[in-house]
PyMOL CGO cylinders between C-alpha atoms (Angstrom):
from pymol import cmd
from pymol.cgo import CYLINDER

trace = [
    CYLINDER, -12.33, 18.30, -2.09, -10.59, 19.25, 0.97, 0.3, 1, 1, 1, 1, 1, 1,
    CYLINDER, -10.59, 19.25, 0.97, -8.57, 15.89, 1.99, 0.3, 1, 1, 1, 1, 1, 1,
    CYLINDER, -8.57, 15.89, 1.99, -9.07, 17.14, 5.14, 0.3, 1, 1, 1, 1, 1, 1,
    CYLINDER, -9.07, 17.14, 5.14, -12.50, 16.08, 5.16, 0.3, 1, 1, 1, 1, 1, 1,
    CYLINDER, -12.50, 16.08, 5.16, -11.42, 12.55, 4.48, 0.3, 1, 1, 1, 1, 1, 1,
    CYLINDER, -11.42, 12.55, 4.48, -10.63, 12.09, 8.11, 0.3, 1, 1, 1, 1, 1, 1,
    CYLINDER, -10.63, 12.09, 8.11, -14.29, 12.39, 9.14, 0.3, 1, 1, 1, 1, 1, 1,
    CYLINDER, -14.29, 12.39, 9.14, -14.72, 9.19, 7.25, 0.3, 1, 1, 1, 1, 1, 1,
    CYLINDER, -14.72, 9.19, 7.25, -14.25, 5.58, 7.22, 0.3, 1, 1, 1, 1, 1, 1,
    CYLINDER, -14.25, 5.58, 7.22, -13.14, 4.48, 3.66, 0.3, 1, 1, 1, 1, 1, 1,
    CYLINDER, -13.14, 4.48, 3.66, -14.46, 1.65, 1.81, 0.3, 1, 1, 1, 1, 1, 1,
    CYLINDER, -14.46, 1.65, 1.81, -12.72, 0.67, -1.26, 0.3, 1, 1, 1, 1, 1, 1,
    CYLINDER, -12.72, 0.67, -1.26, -14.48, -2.55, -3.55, 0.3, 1, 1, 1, 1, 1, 1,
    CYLINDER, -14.48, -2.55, -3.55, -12.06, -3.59, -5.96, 0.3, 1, 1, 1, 1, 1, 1,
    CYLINDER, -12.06, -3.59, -5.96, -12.70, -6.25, -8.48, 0.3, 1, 1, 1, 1, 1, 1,
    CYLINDER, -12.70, -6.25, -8.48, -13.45, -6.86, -12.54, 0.3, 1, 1, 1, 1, 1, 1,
    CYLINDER, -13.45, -6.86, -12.54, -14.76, -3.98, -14.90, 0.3, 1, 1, 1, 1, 1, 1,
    CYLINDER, -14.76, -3.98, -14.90, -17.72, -4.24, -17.56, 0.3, 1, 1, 1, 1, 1, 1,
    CYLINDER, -17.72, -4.24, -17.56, -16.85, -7.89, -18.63, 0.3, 1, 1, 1, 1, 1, 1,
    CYLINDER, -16.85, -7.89, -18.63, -17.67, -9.04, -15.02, 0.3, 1, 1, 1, 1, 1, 1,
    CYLINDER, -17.67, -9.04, -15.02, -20.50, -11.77, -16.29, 0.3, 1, 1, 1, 1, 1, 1,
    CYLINDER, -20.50, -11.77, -16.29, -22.37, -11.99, -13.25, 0.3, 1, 1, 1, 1, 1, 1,
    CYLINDER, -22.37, -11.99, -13.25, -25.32, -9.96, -11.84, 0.3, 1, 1, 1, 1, 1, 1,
    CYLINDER, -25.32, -9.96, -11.84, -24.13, -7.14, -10.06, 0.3, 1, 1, 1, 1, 1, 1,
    CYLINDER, -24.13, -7.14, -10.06, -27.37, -7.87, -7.92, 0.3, 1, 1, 1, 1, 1, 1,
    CYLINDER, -27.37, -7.87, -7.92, -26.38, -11.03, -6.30, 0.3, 1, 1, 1, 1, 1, 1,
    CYLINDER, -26.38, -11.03, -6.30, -22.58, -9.91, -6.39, 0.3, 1, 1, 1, 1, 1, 1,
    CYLINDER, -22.58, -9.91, -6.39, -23.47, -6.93, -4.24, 0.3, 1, 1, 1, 1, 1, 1,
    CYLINDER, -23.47, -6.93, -4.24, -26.07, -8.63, -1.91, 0.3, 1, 1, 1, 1, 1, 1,
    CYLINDER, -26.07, -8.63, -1.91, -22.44, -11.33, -0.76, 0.3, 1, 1, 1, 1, 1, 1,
    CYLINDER, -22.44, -11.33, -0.76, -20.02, -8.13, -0.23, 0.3, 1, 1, 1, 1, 1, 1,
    CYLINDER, -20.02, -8.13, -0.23, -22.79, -6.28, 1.92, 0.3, 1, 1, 1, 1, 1, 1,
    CYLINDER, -22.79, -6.28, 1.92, -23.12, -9.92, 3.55, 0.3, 1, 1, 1, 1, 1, 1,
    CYLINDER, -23.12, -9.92, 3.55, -19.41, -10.01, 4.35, 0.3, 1, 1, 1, 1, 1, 1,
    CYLINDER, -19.41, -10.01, 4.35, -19.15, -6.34, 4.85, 0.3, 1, 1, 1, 1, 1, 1,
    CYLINDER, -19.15, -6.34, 4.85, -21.77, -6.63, 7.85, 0.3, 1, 1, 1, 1, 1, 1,
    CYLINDER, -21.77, -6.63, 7.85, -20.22, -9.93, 8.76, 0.3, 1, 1, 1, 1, 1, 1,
    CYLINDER, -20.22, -9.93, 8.76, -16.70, -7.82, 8.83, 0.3, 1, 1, 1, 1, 1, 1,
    CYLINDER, -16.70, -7.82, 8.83, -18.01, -4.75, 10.56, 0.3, 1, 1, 1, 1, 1, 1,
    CYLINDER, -18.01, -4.75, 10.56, -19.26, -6.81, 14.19, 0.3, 1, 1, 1, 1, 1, 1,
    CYLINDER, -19.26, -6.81, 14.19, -15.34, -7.50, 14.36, 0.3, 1, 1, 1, 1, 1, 1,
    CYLINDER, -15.34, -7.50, 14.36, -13.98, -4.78, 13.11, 0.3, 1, 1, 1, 1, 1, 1,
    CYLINDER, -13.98, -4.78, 13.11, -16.61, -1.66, 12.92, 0.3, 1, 1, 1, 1, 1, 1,
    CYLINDER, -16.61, -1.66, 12.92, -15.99, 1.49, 11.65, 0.3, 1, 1, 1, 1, 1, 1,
    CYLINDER, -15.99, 1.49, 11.65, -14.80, 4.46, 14.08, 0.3, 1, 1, 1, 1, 1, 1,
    CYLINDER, -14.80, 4.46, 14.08, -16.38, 7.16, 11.97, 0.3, 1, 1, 1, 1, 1, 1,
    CYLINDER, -16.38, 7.16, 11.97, -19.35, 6.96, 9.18, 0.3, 1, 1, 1, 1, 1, 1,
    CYLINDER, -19.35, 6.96, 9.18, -18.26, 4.93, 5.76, 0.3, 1, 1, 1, 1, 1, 1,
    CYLINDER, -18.26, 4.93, 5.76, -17.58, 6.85, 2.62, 0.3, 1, 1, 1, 1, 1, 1,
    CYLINDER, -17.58, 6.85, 2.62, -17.25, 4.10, -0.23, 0.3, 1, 1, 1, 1, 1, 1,
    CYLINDER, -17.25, 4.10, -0.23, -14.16, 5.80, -3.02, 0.3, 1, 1, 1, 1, 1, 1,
    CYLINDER, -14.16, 5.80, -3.02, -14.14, 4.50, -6.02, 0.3, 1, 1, 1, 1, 1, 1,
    CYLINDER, -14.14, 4.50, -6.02, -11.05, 4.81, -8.30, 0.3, 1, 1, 1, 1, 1, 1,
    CYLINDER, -11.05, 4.81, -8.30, -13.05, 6.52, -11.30, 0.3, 1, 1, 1, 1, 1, 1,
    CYLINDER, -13.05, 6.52, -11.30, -14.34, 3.20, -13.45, 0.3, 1, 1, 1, 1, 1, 1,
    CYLINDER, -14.34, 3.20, -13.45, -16.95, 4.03, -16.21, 0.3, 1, 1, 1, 1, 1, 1,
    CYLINDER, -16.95, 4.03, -16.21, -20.72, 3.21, -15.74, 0.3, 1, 1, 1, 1, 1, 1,
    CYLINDER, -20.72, 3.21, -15.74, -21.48, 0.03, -16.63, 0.3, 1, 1, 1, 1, 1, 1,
    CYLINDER, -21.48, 0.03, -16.63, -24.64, -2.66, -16.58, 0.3, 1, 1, 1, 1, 1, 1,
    CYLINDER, -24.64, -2.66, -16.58, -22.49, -5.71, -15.72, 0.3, 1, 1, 1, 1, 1, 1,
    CYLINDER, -22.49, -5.71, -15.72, -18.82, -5.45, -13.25, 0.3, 1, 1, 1, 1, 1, 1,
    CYLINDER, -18.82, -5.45, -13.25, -17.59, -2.60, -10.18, 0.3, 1, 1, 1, 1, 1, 1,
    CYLINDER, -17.59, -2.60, -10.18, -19.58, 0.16, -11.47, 0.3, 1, 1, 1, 1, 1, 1,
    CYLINDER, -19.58, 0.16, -11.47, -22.73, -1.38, -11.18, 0.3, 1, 1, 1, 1, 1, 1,
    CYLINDER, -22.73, -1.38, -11.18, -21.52, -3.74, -8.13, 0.3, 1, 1, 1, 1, 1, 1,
    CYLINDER, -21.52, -3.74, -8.13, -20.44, -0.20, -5.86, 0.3, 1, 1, 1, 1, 1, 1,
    CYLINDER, -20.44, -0.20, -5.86, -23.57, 1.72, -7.18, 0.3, 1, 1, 1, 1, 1, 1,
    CYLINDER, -23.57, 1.72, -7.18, -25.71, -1.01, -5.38, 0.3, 1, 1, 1, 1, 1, 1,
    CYLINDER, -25.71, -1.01, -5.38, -23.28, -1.30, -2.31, 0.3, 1, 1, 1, 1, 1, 1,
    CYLINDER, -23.28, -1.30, -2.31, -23.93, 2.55, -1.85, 0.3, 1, 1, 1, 1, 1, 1,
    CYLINDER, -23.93, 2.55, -1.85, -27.87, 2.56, -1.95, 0.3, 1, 1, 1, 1, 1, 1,
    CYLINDER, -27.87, 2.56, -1.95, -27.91, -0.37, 0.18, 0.3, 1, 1, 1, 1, 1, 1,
    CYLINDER, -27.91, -0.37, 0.18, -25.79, 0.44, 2.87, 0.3, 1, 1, 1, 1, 1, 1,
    CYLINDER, -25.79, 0.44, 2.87, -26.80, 4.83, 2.23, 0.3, 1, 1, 1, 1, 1, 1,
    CYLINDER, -26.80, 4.83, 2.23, -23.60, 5.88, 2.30, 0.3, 1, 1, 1, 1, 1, 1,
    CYLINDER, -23.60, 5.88, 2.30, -21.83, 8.50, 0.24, 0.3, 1, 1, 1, 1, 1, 1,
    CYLINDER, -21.83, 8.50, 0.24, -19.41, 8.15, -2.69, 0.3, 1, 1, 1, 1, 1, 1,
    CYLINDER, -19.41, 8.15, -2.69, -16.59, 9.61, -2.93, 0.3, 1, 1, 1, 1, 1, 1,
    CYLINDER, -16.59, 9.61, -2.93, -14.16, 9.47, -6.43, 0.3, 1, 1, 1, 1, 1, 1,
    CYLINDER, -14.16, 9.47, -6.43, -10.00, 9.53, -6.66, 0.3, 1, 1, 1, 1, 1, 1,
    CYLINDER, -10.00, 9.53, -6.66, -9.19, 10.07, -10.63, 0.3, 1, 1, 1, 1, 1, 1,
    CYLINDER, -9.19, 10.07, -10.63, -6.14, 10.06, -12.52, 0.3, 1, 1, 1, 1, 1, 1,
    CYLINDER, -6.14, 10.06, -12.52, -4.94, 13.72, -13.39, 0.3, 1, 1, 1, 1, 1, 1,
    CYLINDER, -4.94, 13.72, -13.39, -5.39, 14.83, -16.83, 0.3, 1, 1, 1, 1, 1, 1,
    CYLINDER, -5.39, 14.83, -16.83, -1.58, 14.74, -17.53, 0.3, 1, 1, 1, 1, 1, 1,
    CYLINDER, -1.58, 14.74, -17.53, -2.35, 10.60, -16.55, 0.3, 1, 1, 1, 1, 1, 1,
    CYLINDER, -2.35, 10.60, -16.55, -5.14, 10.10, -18.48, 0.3, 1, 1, 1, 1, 1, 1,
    CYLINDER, -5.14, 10.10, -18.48, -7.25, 12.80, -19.91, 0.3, 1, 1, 1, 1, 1, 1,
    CYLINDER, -7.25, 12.80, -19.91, -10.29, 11.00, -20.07, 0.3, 1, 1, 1, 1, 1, 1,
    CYLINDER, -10.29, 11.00, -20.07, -10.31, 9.05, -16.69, 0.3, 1, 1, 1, 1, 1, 1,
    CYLINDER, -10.31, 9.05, -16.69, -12.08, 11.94, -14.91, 0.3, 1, 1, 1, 1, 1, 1,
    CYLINDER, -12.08, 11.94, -14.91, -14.84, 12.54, -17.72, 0.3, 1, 1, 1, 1, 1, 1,
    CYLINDER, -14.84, 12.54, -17.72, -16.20, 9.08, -18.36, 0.3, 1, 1, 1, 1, 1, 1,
    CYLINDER, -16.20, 9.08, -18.36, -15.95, 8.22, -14.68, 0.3, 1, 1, 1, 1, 1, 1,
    CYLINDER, -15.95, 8.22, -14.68, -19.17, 7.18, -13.37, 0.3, 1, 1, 1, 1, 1, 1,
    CYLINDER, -19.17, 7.18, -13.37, -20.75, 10.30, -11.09, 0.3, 1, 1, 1, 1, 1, 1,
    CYLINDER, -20.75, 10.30, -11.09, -23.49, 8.46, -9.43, 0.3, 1, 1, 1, 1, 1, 1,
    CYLINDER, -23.49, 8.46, -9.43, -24.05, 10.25, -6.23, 0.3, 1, 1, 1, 1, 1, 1,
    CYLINDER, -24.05, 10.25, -6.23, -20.57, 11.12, -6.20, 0.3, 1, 1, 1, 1, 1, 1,
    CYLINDER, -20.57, 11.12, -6.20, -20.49, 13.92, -3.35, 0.3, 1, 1, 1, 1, 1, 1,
    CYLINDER, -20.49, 13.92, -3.35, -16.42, 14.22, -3.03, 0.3, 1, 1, 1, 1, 1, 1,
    CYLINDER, -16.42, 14.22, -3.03, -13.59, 14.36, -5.96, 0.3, 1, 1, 1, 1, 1, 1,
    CYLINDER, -13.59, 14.36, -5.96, -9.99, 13.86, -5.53, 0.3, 1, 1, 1, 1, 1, 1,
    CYLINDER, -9.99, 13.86, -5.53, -7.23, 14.01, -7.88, 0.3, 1, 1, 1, 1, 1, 1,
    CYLINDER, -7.23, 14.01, -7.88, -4.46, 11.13, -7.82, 0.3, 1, 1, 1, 1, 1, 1,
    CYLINDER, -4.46, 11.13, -7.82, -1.93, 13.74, -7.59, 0.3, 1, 1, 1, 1, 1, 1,
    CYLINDER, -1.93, 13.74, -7.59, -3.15, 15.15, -3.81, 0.3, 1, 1, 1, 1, 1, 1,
    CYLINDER, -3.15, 15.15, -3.81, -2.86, 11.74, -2.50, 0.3, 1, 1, 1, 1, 1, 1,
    CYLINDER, -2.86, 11.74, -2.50, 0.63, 11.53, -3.67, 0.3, 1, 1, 1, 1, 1, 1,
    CYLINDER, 0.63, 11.53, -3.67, 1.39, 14.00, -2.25, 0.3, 1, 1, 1, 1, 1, 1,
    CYLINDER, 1.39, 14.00, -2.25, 0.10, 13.65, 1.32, 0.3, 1, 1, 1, 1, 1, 1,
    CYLINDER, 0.10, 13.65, 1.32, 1.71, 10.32, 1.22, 0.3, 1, 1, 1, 1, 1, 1,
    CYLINDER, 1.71, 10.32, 1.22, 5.32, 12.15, 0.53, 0.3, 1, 1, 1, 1, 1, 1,
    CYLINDER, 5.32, 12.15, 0.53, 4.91, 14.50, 2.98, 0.3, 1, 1, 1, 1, 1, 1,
    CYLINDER, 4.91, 14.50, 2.98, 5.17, 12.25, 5.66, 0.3, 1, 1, 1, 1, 1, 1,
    CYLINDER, 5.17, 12.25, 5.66, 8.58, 10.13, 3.92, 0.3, 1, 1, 1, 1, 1, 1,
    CYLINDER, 8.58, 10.13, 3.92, 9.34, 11.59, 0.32, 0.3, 1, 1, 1, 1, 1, 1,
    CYLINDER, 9.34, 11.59, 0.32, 10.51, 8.52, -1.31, 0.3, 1, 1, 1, 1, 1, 1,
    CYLINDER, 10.51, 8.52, -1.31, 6.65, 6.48, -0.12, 0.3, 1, 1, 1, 1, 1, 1,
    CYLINDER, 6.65, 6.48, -0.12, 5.69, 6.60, -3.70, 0.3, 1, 1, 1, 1, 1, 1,
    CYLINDER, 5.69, 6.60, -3.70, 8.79, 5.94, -5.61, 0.3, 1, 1, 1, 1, 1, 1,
    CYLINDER, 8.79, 5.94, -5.61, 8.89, 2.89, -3.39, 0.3, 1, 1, 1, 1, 1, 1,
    CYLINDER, 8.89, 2.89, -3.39, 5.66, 2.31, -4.41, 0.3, 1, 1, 1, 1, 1, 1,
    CYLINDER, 5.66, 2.31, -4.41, 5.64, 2.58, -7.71, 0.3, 1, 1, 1, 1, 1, 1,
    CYLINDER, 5.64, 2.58, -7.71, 9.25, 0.40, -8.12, 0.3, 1, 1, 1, 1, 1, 1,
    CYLINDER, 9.25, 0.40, -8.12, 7.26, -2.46, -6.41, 0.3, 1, 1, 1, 1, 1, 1,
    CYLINDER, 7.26, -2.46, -6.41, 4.24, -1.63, -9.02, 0.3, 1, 1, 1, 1, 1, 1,
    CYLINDER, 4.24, -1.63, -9.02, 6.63, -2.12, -11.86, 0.3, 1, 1, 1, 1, 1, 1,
    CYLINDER, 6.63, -2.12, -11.86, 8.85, -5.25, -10.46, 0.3, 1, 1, 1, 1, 1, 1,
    CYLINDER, 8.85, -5.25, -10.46, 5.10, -7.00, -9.85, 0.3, 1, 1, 1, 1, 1, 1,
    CYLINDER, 5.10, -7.00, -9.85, 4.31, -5.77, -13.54, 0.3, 1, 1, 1, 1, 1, 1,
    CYLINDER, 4.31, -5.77, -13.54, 7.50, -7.42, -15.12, 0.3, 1, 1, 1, 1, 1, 1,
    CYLINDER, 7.50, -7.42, -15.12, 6.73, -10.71, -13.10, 0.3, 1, 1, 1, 1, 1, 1,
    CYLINDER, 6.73, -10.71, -13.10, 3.45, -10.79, -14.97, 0.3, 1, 1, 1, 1, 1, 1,
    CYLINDER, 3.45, -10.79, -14.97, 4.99, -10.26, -17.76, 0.3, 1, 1, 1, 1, 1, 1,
    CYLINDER, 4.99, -10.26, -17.76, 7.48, -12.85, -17.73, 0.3, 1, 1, 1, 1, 1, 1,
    CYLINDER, 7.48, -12.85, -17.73, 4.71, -15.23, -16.74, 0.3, 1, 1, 1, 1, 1, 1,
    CYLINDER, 4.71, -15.23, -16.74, 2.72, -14.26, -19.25, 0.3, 1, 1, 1, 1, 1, 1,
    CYLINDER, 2.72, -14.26, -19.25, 5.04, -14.57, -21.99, 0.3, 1, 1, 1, 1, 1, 1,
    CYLINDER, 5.04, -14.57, -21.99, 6.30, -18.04, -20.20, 0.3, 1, 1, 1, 1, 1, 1,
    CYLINDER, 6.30, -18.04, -20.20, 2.55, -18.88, -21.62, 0.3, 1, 1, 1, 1, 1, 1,
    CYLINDER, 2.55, -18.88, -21.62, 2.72, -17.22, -24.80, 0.3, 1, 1, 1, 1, 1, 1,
    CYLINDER, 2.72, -17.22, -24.80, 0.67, -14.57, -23.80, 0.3, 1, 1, 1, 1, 1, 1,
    CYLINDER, 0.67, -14.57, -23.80, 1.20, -11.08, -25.11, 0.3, 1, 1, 1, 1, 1, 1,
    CYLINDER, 1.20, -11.08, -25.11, 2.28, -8.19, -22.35, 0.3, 1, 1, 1, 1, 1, 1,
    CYLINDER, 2.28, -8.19, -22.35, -0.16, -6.29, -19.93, 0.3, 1, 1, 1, 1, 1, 1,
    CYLINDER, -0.16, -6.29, -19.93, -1.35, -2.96, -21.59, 0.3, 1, 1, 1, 1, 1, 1,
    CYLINDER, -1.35, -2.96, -21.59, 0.84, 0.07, -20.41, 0.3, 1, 1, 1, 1, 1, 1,
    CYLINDER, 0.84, 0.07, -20.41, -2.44, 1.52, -19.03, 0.3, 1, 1, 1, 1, 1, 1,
    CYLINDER, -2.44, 1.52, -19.03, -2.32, -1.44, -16.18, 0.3, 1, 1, 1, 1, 1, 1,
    CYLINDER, -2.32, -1.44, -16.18, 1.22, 1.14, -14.25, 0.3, 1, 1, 1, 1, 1, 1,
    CYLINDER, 1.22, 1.14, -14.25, -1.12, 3.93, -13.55, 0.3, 1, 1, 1, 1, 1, 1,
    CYLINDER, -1.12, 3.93, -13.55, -4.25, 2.43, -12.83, 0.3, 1, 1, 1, 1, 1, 1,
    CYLINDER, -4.25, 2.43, -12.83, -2.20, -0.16, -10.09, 0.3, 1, 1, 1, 1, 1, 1,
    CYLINDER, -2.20, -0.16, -10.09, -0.47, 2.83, -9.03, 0.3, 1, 1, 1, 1, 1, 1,
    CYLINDER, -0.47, 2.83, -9.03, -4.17, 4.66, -8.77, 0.3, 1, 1, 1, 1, 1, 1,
    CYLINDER, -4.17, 4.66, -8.77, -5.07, 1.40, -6.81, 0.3, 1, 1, 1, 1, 1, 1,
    CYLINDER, -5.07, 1.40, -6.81, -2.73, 1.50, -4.44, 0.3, 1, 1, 1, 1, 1, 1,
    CYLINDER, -2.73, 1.50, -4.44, -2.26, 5.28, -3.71, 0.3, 1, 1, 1, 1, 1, 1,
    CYLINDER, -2.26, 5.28, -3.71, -5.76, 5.25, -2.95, 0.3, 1, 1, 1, 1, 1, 1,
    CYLINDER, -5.76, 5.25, -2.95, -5.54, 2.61, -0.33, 0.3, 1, 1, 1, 1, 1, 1,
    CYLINDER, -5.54, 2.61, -0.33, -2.34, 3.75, 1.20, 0.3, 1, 1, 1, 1, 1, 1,
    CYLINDER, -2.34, 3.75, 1.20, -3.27, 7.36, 1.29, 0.3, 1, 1, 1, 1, 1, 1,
    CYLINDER, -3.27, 7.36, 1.29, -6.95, 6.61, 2.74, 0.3, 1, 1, 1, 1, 1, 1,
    CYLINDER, -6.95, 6.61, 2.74, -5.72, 4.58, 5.20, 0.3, 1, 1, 1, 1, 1, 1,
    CYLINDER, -5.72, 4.58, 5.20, -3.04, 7.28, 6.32, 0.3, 1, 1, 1, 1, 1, 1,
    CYLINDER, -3.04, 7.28, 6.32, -5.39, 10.17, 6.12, 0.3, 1, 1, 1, 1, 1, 1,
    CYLINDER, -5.39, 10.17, 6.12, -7.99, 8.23, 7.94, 0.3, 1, 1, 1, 1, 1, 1,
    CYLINDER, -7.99, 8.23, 7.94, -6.37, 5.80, 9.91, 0.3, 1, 1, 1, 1, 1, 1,
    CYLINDER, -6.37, 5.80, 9.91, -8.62, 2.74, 9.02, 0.3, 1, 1, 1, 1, 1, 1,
    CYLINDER, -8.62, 2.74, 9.02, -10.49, 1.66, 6.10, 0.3, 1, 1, 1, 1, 1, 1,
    CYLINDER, -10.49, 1.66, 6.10, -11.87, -1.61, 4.61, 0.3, 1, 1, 1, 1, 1, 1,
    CYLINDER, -11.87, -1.61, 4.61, -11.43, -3.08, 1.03, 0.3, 1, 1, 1, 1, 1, 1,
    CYLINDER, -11.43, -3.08, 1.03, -13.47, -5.77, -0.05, 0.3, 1, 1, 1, 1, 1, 1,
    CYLINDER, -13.47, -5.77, -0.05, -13.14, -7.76, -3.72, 0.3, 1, 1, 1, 1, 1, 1,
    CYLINDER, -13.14, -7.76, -3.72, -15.97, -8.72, -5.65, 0.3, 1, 1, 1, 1, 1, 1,
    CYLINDER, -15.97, -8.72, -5.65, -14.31, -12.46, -6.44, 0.3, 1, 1, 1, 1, 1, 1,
    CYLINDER, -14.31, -12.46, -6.44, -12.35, -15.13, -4.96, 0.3, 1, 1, 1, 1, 1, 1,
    CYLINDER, -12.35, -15.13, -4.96, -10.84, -15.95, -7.75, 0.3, 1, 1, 1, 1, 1, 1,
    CYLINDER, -10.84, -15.95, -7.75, -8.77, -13.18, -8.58, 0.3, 1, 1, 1, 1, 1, 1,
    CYLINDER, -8.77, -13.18, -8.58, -6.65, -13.49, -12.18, 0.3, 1, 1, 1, 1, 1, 1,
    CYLINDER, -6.65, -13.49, -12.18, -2.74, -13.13, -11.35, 0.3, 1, 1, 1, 1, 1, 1,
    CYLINDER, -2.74, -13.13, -11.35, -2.98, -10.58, -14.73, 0.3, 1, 1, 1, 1, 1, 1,
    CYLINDER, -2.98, -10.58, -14.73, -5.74, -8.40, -13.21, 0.3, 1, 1, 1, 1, 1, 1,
    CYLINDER, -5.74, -8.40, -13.21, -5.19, -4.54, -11.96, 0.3, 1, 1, 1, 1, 1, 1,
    CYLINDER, -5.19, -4.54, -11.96, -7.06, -6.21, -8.95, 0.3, 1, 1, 1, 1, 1, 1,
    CYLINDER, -7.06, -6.21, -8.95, -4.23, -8.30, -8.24, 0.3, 1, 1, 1, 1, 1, 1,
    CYLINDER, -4.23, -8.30, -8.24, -2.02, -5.48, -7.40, 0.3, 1, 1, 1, 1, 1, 1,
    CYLINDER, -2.02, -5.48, -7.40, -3.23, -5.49, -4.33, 0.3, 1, 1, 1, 1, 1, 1,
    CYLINDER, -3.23, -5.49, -4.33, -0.78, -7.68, -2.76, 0.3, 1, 1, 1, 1, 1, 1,
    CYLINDER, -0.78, -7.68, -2.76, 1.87, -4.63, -2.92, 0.3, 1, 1, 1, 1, 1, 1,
    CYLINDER, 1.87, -4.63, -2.92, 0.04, -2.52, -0.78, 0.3, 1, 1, 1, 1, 1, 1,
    CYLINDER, 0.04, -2.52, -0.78, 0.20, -5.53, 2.20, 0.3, 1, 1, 1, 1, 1, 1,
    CYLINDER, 0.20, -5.53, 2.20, 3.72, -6.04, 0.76, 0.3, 1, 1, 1, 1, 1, 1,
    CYLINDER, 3.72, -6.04, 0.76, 4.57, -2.11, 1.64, 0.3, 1, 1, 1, 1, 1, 1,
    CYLINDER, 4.57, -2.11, 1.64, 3.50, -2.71, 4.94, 0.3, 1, 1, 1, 1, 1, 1,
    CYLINDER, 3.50, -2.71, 4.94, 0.16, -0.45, 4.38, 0.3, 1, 1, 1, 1, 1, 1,
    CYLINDER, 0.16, -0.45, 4.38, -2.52, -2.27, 3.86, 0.3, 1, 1, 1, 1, 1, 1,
    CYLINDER, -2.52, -2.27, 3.86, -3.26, -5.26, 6.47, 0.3, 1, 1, 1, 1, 1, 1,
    CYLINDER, -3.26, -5.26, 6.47, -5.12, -8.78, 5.55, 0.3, 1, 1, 1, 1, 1, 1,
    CYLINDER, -5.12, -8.78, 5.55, -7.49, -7.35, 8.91, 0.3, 1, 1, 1, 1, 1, 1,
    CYLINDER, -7.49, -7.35, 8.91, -8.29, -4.55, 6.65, 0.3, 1, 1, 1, 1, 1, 1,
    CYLINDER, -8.29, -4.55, 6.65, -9.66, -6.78, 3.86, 0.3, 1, 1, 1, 1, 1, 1,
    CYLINDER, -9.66, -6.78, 3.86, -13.42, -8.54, 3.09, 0.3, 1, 1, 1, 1, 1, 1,
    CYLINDER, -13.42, -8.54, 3.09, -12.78, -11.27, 1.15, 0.3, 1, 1, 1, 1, 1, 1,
    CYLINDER, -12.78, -11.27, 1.15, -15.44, -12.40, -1.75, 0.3, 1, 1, 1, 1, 1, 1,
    CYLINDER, -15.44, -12.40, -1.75, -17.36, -15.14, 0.33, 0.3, 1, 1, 1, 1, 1, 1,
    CYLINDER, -17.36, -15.14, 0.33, -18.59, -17.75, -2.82, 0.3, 1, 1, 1, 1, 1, 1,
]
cmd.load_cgo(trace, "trace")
């Protein structure tokens, strides 16, 4: 996709647990669009909404299925960022396609967001690694074994995506699916990208129980 086509759009990002989500994506989906129109009165969109997902596989139960019903409700378009295949080979393939109208690779956003200060994604991604050992040290405080080394690129993925989309576009919303957020979720990575200055708590729906 030509990124510049992102600026036509208002981006709307849902962030929250994969496949072992328990609850029914239904009722999930019917709070966020509440507190998505709820948000929008306040704050509405300059341009139409694109929702981007960050490449999760289709699922029955969690984001997959959550964002797939956000999208018919609403009728808005989908849009996908994926890992490059140097990242992870297989993030692109088993991705879930539904009604997916624009692809973009990880590695374009990264790049728009060093062209305007070269070291915005180093930065980045030392905050995405000093947040990663804290977990870690909490976790092990608990007797917990480490985060998986897949949890770097997919908070990096997170927060690239935000940080680019709202550059490119100049607004966005993100919305979680919970209230309860687990410290040792990708999810919770979202606190760098306020913590970078990016991402504002104005910009973000939160999960209304």
């Amino acid at each position: 996709m030509n990124t510049d086509l992102l600026k036509s759009y208002h981006p709307l990002i849902i962030e929250g647990m994969g496949y072992y989500d328990p609850r029914e994506p239904r009722l999930v989906a019917k709070q966020i669009i509440k507190g998505l129109r709820e948000h929008w009165v306040t704050r509405p969109p300059n341009m139409p909404v694109l929702l981007v997902t960050q490449g999760d596989p289709p699922s029955e139960k969690g984001i997959s299925a959550i964002t797939r019903r956000v999208a018919d409700e609403l009728n808005i378009p989908r849009a996908m960022v994926f890992l490059d295949e140097d990242i992870a080979h297989d993030h692109k393939p088993n991705a879930d396609h539904y009604k997916v109208v624009h692809e973009v690779p990880y590695s374009r956003l990264t790049r728009i967001l060093n062209i305007t200060d070269n070291l915005f994604v180093a930065d980045l991604a030392q905050l995405v690694k000093e947040r990663l050992e804290e977990k870690n040290n909490a976790r092990k405080a608990l007797k917990m074994p480490r985060l998986a080394e897949y949890f770097y690129d997919f908070a990096m993925l997170q927060e690239v995506t935000k940080t680019a989309l709202k550059q490119i576009c100049g607004e966005i919303t993100l919305a979680h699916t919970s209230s309860d957020i687990s410290p040792f979720s990708i999810t919770s990575f979202y606190e760098v990208g306020m913590d970078i200055g990016r991402i504002e708590i104005a910009d973000i729906v939160p999960f209304a129980s």
